[in-house]
N, C-alpha and C positions, 0 to 999 in steps of 0.2 A: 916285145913279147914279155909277159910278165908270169913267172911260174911262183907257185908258193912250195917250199919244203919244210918239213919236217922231223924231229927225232925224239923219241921217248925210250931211245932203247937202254939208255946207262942211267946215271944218276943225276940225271939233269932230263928238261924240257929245253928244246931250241925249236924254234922257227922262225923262217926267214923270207922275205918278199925280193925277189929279186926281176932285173930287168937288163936282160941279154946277160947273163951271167953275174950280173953285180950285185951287191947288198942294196936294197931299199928302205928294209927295214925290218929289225929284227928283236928277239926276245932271246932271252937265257937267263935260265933260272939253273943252280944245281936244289937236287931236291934226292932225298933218299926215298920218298915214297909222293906217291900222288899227280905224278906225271900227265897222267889220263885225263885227271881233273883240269889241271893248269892247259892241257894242249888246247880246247875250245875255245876256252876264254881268252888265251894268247893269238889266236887266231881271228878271234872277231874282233878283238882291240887294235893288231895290226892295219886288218881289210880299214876298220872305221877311220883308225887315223890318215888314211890316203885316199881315205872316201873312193872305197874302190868293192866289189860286189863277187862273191865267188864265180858268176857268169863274167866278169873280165879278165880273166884269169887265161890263158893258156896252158897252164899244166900242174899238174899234183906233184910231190914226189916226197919220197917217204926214205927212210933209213929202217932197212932189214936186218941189218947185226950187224955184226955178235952184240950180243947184249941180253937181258931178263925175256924169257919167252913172253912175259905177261905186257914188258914196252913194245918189243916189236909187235904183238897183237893188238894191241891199243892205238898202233900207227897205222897199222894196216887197214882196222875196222876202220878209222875216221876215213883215210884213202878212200876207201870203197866207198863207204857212205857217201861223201862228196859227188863220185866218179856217176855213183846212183840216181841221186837226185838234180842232179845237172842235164840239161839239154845236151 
């Protein structure tokens, strides 16, 4: 089972592709601003390089805080987003 998570709530982007709890592969950037921008594009670099599709994915999962009100919103819309357009 392979979930993707996510975090934009501090001063850094991370995301991670994991499979039964393990790292598969992963991004981290620190970054003082711009988060929001780097989360998409970190995310569709990981999917490609595993040649893998948001529909093979078994779960989302996002980082809520503490952190900048404007990361955690930024985690959250993409979450949703995803959770939306997905079967």
């Amino acid at each position: 089972m392979y979930n993707l998570v996510f975090d934009t709530t501090a001063t850094s982007c991370s995301v991670a592709l994991q499979k039964d709890g393990k790292l598969v592969s992963g991004f981290y950037k620190e970054m003082d601003f711009g988060q929001a921008e780097a989360l998409i594009l970190a995310i569709k670099d990981i999917l490609q390089q595993k040649n893998f599709q948001m529909t093979d994915l078994a779960g989302i999962g996002v980082c809520v805080g503490p952190g900048s009100f404007t990361g955690v919103r930024a985690s959250i819309s993409a979450a949703r987003t995803f959770a939306l357009a997905l079967p």
